[in-house]
PANUGU-961058 format. One record per residue (C-alpha): residue number from 1; x, y, z. Coordinates in steps of 0.1 Angstrom, whole numbers, plus 5000, padded with zeros to 4 digits. Each point is the difference from the previous one (the first is absolute). Example, Ala and Ser with C-alpha at 12.3 -4.5 7.8 and 13.67 -1.06 7.14 Angstrom:
PANUGU-961058
NODE | seq | x | y | z
NODE | 1 | 5123 | 4955 | 5078
NODE | 2 | 5014 | 5034 | 4993
end
This chain:
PANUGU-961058
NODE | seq | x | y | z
NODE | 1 | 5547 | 9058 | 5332
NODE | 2 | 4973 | 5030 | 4991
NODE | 3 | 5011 | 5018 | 5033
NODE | 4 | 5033 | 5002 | 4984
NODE | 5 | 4992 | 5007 | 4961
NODE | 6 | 5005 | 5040 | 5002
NODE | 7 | 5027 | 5001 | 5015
NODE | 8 | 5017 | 4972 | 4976
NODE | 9 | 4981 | 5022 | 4969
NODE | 10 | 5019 | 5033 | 5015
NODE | 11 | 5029 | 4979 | 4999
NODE | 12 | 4996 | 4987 | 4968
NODE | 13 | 4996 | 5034 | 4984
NODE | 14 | 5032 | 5014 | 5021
NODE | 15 | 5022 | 4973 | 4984
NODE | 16 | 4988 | 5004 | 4966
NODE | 17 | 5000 | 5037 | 5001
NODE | 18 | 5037 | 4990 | 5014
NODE | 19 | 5010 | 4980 | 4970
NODE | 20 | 4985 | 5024 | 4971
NODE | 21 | 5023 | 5025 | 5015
NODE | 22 | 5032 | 4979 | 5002
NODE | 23 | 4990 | 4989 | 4958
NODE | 24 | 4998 | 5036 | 4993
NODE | 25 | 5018 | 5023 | 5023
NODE | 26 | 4992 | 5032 | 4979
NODE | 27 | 4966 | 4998 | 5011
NODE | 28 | 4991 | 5032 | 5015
NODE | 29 | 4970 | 5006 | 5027
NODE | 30 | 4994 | 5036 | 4987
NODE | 31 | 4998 | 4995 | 4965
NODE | 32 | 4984 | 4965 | 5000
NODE | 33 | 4971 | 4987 | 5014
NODE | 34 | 4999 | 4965 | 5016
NODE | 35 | 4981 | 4991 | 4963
NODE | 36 | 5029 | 5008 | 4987
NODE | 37 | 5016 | 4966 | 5009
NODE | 38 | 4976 | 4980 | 4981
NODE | 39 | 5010 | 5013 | 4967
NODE | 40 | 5038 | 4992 | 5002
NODE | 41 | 5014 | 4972 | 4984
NODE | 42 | 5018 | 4989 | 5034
NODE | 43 | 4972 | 5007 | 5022
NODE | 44 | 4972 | 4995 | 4985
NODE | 45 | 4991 | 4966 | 5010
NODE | 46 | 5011 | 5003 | 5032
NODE | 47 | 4976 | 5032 | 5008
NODE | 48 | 4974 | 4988 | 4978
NODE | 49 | 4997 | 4965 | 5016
NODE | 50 | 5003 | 5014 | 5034
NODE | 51 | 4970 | 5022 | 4996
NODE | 52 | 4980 | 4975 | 4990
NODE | 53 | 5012 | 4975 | 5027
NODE | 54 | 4989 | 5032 | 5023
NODE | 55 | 4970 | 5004 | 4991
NODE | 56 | 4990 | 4966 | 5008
NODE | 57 | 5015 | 4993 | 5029
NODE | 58 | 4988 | 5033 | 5013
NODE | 59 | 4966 | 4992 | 4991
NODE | 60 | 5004 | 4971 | 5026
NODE | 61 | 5011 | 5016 | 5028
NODE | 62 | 4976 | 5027 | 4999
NODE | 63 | 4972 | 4977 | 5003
NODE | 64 | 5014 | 4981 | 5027
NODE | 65 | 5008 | 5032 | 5017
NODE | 66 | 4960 | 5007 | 4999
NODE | 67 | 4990 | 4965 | 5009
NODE | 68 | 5029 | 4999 | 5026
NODE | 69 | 4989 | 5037 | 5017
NODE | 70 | 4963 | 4995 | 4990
NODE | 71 | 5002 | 5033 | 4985
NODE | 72 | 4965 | 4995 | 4991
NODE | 73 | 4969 | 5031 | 4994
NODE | 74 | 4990 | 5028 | 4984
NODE | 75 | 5034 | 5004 | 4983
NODE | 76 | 5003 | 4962 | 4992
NODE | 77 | 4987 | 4998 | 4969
NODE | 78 | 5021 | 5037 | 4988
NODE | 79 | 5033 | 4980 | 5016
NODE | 80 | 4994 | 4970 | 4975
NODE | 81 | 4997 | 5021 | 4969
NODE | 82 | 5026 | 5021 | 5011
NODE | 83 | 5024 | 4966 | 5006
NODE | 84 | 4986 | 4985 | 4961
NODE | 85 | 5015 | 5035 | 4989
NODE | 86 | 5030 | 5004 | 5013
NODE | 87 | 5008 | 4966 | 4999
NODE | 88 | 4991 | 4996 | 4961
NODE | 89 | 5015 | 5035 | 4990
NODE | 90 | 5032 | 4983 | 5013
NODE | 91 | 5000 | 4969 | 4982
NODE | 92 | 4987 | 5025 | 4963
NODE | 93 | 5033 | 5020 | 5011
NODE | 94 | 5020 | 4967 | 4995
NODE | 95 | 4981 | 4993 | 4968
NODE | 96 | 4999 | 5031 | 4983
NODE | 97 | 5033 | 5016 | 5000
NODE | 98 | 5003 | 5037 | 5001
NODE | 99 | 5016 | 4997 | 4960
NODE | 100 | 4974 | 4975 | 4988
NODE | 101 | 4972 | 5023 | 5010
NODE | 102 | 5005 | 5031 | 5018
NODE | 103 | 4964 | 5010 | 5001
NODE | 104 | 4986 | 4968 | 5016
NODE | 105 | 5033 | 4995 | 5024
NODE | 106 | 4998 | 5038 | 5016
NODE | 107 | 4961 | 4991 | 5004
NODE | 108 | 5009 | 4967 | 5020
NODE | 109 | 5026 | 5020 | 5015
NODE | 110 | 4981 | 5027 | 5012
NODE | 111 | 4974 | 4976 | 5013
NODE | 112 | 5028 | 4981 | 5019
NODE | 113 | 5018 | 5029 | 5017
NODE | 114 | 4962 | 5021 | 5005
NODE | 115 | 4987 | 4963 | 5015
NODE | 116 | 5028 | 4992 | 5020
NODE | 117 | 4996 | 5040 | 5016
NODE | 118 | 4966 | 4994 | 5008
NODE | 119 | 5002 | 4964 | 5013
NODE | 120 | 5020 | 5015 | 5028
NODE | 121 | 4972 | 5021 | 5010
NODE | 122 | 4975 | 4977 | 4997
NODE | 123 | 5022 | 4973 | 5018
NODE | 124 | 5004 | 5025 | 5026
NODE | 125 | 4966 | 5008 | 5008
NODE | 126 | 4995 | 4964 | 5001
NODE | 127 | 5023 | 4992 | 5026
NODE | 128 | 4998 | 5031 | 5020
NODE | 129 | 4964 | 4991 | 5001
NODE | 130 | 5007 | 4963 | 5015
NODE | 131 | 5026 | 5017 | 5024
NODE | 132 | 4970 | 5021 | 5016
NODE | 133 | 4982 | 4966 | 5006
NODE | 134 | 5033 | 4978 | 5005
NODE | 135 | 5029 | 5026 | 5015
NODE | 136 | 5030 | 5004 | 4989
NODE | 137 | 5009 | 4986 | 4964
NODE | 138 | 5033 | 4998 | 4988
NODE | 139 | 5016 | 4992 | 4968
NODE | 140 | 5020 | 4974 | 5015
NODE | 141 | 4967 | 4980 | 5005
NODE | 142 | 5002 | 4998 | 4964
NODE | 143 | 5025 | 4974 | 5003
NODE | 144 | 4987 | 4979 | 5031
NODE | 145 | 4973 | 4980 | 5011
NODE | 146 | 4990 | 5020 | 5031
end
């Protein structure tokens, strides 16, 4: 069931970006930011809980994406913070609301989007790494056994 998490988590957050844009069509991508669709009456809940879902499920499969790939060493220890703050930024996101506190949710925010960036470079070394001492690594072994 971990093997499959982000991918259902990606899934998850497609729908529900789906459905807060069916409840309120006039949302506009360049005006609005995602955050946006937490503060809406017919949203809000939807994004809100979602995010928080996210971040935990997220939290999850990263660490059985480690354990699974053994993407253990130097960079370990900077990979597990990293995961704690992306991970938590994306639950406070769900908590704090961009109208409830606009200071505290851009900070989360920007630790999200900023964590998320640099995840994929350190996830990428990582695995580049094991594919000098395995072969070839492709994301598809993400999602099997072999």
């Amino acid at each position: 069931m971990k093997k499959y998490l982000g991918f259902i988590s990606l899934m998850i957050f497609s729908i529900s970006i789906i459905i807060c844009l069916q409840l309120y069509p006039q949302f506009d991508f360049y005006r609005n930011t995602f955050s946006f669709l937490g503060t809406i009456k017919e949203t809000a809940l939807i994004f809100n809980l979602t995010m928080i879902i996210l971040g935990i499920t997220f939290y999850i499969y990263l660490n059985y994406i480690i354990e699974r790939y053994q993407l253990t060493g130097k960079n370990n220890l900077s990979l597990k913070v990293l995961i704690i703050l992306v991970c938590l930024s994306m639950i406070m996101v769900g908590l704090i609301p961009l109208n409830l506190n606009r200071l505290l949710h851009d900070i989360f925010a920007f630790a999200l989007f900023f964590g998320f960036a640099l995840g994929i470079i350190l996830f990428g070394l990582r695995i580049s790494e094991k594919q000098r001492l395995f072969g070839n690594f492709y994301i598809i072994n993400f999602f099997t056994n072999q």
